[in-house]
MIDOSE-1310 file (N, C-alpha, C; in nm, 2 decimals, decimal comma, always signed):
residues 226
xxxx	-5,31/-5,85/-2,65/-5,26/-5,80/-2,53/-5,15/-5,70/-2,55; -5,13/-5,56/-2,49/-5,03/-5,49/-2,47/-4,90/-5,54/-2,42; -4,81/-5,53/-2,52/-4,66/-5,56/-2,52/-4,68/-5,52/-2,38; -4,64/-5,38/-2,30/-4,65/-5,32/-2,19/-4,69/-5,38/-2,10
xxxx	-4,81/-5,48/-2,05/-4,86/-5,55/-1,98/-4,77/-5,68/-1,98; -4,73/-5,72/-2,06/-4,71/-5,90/-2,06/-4,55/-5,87/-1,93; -4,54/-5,98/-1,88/-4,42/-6,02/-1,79/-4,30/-6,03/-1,85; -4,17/-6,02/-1,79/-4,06/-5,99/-1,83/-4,03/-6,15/-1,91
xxxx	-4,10/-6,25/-1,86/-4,05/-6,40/-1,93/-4,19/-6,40/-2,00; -4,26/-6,30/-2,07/-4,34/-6,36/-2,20/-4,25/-6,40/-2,31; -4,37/-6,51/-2,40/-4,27/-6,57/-2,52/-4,26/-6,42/-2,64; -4,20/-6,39/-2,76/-4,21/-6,30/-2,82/-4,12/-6,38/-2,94
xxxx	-4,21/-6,37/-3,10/-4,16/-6,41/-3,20/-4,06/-6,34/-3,25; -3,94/-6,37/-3,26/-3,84/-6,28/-3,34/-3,77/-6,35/-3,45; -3,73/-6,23/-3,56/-3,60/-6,27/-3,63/-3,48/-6,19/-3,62; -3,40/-6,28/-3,61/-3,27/-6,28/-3,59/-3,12/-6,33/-3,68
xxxx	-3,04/-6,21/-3,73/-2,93/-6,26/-3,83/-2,95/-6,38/-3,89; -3,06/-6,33/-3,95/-3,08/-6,40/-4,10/-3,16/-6,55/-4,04; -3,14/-6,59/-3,95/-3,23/-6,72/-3,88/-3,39/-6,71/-3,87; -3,43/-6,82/-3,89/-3,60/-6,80/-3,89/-3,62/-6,77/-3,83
xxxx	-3,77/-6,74/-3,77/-3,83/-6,70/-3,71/-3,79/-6,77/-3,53; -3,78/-6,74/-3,43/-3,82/-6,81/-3,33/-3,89/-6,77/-3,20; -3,94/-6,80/-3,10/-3,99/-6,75/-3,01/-3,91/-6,73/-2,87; -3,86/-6,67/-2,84/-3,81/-6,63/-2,69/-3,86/-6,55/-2,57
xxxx	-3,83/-6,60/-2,48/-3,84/-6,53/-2,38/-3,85/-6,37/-2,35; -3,91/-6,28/-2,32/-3,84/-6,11/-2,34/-3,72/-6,10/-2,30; -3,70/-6,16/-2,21/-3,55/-6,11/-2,16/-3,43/-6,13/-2,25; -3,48/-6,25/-2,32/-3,37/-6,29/-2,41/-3,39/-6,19/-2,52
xxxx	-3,45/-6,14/-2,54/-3,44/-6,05/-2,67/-3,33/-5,93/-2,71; -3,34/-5,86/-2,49/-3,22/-5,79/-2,50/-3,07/-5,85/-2,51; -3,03/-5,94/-2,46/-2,92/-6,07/-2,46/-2,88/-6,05/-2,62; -2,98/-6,12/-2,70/-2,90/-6,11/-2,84/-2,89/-5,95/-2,92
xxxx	-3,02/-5,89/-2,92/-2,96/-5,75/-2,95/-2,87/-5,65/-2,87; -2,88/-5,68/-2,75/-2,77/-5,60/-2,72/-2,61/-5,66/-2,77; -2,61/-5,76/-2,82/-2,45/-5,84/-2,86/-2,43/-5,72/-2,98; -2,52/-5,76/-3,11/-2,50/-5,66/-3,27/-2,51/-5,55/-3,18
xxxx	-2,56/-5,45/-3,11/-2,60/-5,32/-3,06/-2,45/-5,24/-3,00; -2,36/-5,32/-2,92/-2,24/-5,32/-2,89/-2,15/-5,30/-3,04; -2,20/-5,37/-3,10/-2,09/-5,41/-3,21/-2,11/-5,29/-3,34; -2,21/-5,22/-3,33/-2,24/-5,13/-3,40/-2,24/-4,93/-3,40
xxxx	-2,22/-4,98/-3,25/-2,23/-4,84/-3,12/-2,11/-4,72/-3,23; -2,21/-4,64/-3,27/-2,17/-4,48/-3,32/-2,13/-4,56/-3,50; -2,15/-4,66/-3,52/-2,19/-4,65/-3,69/-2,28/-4,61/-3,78; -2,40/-4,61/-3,71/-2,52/-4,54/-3,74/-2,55/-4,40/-3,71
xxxx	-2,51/-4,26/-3,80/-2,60/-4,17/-3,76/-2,67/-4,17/-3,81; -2,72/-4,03/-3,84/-2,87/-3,96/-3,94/-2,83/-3,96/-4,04; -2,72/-3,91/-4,10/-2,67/-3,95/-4,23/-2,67/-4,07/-4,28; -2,64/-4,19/-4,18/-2,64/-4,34/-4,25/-2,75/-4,37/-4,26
xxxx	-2,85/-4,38/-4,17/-3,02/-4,43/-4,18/-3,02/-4,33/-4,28; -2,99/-4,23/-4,34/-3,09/-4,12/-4,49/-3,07/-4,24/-4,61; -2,93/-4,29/-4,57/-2,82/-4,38/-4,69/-2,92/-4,52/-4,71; -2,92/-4,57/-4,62/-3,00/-4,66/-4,59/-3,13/-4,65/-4,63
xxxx	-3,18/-4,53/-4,61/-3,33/-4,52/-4,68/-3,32/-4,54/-4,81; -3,21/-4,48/-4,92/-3,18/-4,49/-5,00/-3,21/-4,59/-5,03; -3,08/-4,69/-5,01/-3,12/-4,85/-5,06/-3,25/-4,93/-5,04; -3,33/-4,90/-4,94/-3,42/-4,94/-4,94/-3,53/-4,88/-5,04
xxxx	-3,55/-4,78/-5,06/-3,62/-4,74/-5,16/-3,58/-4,78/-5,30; -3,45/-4,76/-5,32/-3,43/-4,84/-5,45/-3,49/-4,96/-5,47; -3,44/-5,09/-5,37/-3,49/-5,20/-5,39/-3,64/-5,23/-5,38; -3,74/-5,15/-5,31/-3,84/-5,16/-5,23/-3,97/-5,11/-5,31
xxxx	-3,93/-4,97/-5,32/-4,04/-4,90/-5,39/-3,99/-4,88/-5,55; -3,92/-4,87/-5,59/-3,87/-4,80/-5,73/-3,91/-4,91/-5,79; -3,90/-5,02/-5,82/-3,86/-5,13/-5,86/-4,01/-5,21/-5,79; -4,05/-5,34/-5,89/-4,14/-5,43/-5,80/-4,12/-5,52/-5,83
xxxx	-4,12/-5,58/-5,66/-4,06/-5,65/-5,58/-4,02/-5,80/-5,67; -3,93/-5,89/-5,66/-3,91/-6,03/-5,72/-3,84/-6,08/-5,61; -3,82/-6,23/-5,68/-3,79/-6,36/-5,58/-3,59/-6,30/-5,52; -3,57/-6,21/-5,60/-3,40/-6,17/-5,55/-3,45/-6,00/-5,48
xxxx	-3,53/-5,97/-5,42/-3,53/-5,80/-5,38/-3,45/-5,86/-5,23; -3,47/-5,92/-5,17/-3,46/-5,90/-5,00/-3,30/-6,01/-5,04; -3,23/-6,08/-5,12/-3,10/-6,12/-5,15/-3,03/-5,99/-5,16; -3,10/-5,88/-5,26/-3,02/-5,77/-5,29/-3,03/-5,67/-5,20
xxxx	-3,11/-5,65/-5,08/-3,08/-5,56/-4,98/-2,99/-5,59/-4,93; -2,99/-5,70/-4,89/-2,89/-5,76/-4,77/-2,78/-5,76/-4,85; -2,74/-5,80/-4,94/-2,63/-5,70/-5,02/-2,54/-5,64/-5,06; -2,65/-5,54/-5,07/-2,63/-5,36/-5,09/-2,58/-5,33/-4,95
xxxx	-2,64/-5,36/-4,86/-2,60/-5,34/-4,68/-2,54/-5,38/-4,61; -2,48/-5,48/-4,66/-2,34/-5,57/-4,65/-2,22/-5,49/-4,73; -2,24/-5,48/-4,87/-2,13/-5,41/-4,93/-2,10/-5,27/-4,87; -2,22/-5,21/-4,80/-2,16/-5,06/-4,80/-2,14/-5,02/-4,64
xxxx	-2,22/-5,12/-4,54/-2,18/-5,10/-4,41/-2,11/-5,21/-4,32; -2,12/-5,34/-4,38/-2,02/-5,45/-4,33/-2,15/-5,50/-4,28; -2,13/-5,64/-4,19/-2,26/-5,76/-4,21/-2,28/-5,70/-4,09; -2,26/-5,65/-3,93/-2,28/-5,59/-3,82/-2,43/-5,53/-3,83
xxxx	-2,35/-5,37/-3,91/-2,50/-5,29/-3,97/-2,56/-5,38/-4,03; -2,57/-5,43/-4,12/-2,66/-5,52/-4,19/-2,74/-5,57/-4,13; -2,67/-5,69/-4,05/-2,76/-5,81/-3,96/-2,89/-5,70/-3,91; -2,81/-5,56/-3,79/-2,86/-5,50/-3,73/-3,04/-5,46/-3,81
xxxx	-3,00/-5,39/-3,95/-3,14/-5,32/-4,00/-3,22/-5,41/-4,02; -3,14/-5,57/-4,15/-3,24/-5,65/-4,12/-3,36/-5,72/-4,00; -3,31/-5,72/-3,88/-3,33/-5,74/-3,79/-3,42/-5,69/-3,75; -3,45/-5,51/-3,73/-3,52/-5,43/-3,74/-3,65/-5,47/-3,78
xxxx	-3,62/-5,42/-3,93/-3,73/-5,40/-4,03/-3,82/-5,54/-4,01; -3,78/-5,63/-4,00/-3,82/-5,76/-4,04/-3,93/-5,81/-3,93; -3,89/-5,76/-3,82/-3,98/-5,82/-3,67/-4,14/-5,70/-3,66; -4,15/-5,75/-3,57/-4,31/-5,68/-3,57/-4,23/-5,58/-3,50
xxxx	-4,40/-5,50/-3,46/-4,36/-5,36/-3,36/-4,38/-5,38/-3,22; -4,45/-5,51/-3,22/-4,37/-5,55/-3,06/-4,23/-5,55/-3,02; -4,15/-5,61/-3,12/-3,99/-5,58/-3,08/-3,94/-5,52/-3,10; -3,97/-5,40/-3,22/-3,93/-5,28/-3,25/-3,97/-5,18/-3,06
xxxx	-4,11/-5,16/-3,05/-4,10/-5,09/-2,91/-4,04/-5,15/-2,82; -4,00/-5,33/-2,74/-3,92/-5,36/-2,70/-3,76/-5,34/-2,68; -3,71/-5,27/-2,82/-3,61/-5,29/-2,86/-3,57/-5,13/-2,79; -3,70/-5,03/-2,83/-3,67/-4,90/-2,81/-3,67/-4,89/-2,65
xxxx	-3,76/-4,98/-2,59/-3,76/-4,96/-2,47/-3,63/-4,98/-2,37; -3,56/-5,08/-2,45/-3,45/-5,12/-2,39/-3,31/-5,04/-2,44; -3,35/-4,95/-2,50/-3,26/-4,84/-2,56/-3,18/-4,88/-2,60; -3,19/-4,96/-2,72/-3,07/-5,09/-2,80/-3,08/-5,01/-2,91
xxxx	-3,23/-4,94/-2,97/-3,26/-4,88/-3,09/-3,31/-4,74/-3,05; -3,23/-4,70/-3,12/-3,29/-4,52/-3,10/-3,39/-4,50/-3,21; -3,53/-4,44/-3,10/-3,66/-4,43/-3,21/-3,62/-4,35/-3,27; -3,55/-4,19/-3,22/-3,55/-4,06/-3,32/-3,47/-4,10/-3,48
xxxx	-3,41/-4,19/-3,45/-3,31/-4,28/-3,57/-3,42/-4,35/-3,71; -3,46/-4,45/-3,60/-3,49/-4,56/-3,67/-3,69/-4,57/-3,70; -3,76/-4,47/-3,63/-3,91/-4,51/-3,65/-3,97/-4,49/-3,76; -3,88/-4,33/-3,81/-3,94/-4,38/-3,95/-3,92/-4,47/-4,08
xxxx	-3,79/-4,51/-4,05/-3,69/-4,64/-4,15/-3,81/-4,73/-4,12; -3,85/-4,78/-3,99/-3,94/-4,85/-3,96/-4,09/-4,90/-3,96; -4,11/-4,76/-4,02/-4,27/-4,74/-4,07/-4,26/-4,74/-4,18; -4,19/-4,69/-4,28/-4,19/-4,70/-4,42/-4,19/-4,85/-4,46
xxxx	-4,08/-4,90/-4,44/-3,99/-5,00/-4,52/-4,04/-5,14/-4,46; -4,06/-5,16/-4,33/-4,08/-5,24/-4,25/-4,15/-5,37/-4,32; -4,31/-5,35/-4,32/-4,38/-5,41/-4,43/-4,34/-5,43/-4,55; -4,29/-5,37/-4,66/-4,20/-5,41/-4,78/-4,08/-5,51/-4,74
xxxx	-4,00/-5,50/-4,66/-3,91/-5,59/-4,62/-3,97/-5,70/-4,61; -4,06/-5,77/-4,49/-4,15/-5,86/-4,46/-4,18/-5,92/-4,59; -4,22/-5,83/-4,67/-4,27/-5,85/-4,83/-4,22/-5,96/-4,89; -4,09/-5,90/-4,90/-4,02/-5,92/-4,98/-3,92/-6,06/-4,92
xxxx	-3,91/-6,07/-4,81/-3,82/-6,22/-4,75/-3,93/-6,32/-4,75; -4,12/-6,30/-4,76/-4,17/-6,38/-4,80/-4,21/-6,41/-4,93; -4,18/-6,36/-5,00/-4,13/-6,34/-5,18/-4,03/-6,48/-5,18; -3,94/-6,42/-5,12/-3,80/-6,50/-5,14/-3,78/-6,63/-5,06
xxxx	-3,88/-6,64/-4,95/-3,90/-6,78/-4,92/-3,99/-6,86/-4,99; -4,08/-6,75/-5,02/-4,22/-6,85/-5,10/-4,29/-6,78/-5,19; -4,18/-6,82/-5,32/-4,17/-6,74/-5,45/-4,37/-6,75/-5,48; -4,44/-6,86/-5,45/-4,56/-6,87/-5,54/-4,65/-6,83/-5,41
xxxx	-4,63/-6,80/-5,29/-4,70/-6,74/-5,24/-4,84/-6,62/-5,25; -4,90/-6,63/-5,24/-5,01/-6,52/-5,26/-5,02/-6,43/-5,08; -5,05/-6,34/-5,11/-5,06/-6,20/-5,01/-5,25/-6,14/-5,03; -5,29/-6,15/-5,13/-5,45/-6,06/-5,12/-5,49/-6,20/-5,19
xxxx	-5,62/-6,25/-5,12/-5,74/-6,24/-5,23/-5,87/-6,18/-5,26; -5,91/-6,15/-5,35/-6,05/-6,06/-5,38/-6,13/-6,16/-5,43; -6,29/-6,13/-5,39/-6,38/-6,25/-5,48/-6,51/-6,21/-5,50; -6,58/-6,15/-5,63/-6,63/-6,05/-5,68/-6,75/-6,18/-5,67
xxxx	-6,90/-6,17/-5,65/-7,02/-6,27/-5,63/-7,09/-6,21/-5,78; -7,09/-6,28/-5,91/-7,16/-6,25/-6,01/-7,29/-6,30/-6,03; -7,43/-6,23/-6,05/-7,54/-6,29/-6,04/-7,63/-6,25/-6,22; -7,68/-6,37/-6,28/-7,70/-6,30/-6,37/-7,78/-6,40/-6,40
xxxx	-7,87/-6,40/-6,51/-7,97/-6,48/-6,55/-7,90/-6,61/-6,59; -7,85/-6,56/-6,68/-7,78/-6,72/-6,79/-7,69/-6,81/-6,69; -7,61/-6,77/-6,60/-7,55/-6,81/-6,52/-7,59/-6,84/-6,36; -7,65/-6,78/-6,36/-7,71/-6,76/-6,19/-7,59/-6,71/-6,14
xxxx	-7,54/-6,76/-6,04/-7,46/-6,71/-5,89/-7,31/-6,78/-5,97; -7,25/-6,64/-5,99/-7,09/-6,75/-5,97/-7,01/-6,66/-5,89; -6,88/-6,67/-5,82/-6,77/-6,65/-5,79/-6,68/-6,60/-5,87; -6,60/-6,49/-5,88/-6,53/-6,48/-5,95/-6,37/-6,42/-5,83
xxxx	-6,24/-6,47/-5,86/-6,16/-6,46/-5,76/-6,01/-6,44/-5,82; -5,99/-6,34/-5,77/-5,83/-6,33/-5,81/-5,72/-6,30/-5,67; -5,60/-6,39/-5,73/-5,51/-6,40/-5,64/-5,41/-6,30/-5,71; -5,32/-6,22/-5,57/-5,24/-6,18/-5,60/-5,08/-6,21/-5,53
xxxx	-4,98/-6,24/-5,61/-4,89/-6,30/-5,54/-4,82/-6,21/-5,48; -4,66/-6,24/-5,39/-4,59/-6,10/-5,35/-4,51/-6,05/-5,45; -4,51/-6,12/-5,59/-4,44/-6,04/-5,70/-4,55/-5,95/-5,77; -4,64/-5,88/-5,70/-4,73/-5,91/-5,80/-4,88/-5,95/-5,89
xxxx	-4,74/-6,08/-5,95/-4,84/-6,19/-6,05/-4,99/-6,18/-6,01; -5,07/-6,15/-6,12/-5,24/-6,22/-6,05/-5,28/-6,29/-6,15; -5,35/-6,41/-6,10/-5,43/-6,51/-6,16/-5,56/-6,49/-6,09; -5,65/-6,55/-6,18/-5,82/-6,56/-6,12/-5,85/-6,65/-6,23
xxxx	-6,01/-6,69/-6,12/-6,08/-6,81/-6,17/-6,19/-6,73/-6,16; -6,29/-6,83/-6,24/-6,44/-6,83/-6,21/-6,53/-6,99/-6,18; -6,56/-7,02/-6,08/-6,64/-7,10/-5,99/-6,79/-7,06/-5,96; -6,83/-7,21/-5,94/-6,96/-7,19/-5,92/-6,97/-7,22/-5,71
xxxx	-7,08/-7,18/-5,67/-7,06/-7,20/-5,53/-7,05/-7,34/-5,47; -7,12/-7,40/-5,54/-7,02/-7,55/-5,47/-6,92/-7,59/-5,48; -6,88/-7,52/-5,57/-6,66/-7,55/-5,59/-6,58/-7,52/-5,49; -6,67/-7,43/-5,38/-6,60/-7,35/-5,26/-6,59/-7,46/-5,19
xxxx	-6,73/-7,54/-5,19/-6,70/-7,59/-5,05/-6,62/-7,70/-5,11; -6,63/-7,77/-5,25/-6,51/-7,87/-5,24/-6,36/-7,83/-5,20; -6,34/-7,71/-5,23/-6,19/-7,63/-5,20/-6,19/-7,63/-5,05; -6,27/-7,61/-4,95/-6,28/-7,58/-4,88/-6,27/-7,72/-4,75
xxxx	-6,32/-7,82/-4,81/-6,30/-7,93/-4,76/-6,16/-8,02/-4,77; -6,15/-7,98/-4,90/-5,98/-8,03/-4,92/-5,88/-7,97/-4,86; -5,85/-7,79/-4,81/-5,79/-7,75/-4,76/-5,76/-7,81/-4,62; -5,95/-7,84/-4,55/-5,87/-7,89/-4,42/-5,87/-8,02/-4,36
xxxx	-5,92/-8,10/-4,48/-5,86/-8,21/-4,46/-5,68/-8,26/-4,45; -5,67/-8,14/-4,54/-5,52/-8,14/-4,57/-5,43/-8,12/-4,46; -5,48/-8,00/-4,36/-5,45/-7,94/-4,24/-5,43/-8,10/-4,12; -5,54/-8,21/-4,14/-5,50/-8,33/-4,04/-5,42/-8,37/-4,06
xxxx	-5,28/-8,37/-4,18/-5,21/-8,47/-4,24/-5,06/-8,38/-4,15; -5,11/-8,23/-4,13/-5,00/-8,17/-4,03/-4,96/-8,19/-3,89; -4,86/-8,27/-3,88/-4,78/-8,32/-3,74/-4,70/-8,22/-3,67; -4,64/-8,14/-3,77/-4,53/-7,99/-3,71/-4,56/-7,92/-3,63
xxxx	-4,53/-7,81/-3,57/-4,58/-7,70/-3,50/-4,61/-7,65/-3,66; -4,69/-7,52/-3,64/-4,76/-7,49/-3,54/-4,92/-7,57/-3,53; -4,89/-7,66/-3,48/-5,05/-7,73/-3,52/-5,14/-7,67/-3,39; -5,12/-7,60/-3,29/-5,21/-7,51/-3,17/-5,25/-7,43/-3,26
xxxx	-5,17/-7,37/-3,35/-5,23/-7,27/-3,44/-5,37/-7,29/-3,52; -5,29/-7,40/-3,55/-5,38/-7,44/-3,69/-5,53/-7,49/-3,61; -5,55/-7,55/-3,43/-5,67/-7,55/-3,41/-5,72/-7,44/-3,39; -5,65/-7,31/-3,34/-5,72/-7,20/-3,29/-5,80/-7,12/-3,46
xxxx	-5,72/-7,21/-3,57/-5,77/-7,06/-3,65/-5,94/-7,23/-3,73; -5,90/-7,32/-3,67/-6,02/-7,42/-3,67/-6,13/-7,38/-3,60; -6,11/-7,36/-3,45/-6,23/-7,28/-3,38/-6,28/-7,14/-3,45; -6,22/-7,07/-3,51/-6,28/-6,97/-3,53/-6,35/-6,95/-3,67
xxxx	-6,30/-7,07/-3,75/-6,38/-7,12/-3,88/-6,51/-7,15/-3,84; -6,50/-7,26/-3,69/-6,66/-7,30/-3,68/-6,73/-7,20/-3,65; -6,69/-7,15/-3,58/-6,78/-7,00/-3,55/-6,81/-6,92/-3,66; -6,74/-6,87/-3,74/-6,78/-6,81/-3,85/-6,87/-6,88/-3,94
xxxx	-6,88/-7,00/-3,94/-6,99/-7,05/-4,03/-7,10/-7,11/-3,94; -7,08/-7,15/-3,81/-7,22/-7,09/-3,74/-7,26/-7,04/-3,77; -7,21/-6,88/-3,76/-7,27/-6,75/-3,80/-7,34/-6,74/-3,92; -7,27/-6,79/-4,00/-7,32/-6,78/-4,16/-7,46/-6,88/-4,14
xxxx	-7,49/-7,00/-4,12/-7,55/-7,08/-4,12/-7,70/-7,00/-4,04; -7,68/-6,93/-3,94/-7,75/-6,84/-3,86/-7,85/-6,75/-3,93; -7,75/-6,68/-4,03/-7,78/-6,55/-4,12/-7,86/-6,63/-4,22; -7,84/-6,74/-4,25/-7,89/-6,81/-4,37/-8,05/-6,85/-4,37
xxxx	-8,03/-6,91/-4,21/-8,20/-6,99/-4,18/-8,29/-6,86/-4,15; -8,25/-6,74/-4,06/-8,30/-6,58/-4,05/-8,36/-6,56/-4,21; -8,26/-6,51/-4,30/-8,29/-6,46/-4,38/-8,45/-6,59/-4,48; -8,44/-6,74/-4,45/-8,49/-6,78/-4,51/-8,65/-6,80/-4,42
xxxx	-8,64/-6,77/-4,28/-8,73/-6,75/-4,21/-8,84/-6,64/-4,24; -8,75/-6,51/-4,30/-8,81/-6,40/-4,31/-8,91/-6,38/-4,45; -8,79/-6,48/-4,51/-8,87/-6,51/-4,67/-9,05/-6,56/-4,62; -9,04/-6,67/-4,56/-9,14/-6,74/-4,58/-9,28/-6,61/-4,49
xx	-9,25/-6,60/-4,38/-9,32/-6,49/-4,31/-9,37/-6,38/-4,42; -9,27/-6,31/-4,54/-9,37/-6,21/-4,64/-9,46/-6,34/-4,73
């Protein structure tokens, strides 16, 4: 759904001075950024966001990424602008672009400033605070289908972490589905939020292997018909 469309009391996930994630109200979103927004009024020009690009490129792109990159931003942008600006960029960079255009719309953030700080770095930041919360985390996986006489059908799969690191296996196809059953059995043992989540991304598992199951009996339908 379009940010633009939702009502002035939709929920909207934010982060905020250094605090996890939480979900608020829209209205409240101006409330807390306009408090840092006040407190920062004419410390940011063009010249500081260039400075700021700086650091972030050093930490971000120069360098690849580890479990201290988003310690040492915050930092570097503490040592050189005081924790105000700081809180402020982290803030930014870190939230989606729902609250980034929220934020512009409420003229807390100046786009001509901050959109491209925001398109660049944005994603790397994200990166990199999930690095630093969850050093063994993985971000991509790829899974190459090997078919060959000696072997028949195998899997072959590599993970990639947010340092980086890659590891890969090689499995045969029924190892999926034991992986596959343990993951969500694992998933009932979850009492926390977000467990709404965890059924909606359940409904759409069934669906997807409907589908697959669909594509399966077709294709073996078609076999027998030549």
């Amino acid at each position: 759904m379009n940010l633009l469309k939702k009502t002035l009391n939709s929920p909207i996930e934010i982060y905020y001075k250094g605090v996890e994630f939480m979900t608020l109200k829209k209205d409240k979103i101006y409330e807390i950024f306009s408090e840092v927004g006040k407190k920062i009024k004419g410390k940011i020009s063009k010249k500081e966001v260039m400075d700021i690009e700086q650091i972030l490129y050093k930490n971000l792109i120069s360098k690849p990424l580890n479990i201290l990159t988003f310690n040492d931003i915050n930092r570097d942008l503490e040592v050189k602008y005081g924790v105000d600006v700081k809180n402020f960029i982290i803030s930014i960079l870190i939230n989606s672009s729902e609250v980034f255009n929220e934020l512009v719309k409420g003229k807390i953030v100046n786009k001509k400033l901050f959109a491209g700080l925001y398109k660049k770095f944005s994603k790397l930041t994200i990166d990199a605070k999930s690095l630093y919360d969850y050093p063994e985390r993985w971000r991509l996986l790829t899974t190459d289908l090997i078919q060959s006489k000696e072997k028949g059908v195998t899997f072959r799969s590599r993970f990639v972490r947010y340092d980086n690191h890659i590891f890969s296996f090689e499995s045969l196809p029924q190892d999926y589905f034991i992986l596959i059953n343990h993951f969500i059995k694992k998933l009932n043992e979850v009492e926390a939020d977000p467990v709404d989540k965890f059924l909606a991304e359940i409904n759409k598992l069934k669906n997807t292997l409907v589908a697959i199951e669909n594509q399966i009996k077709t294709r073996q339908k078609d076999k027998k018909i030549r």
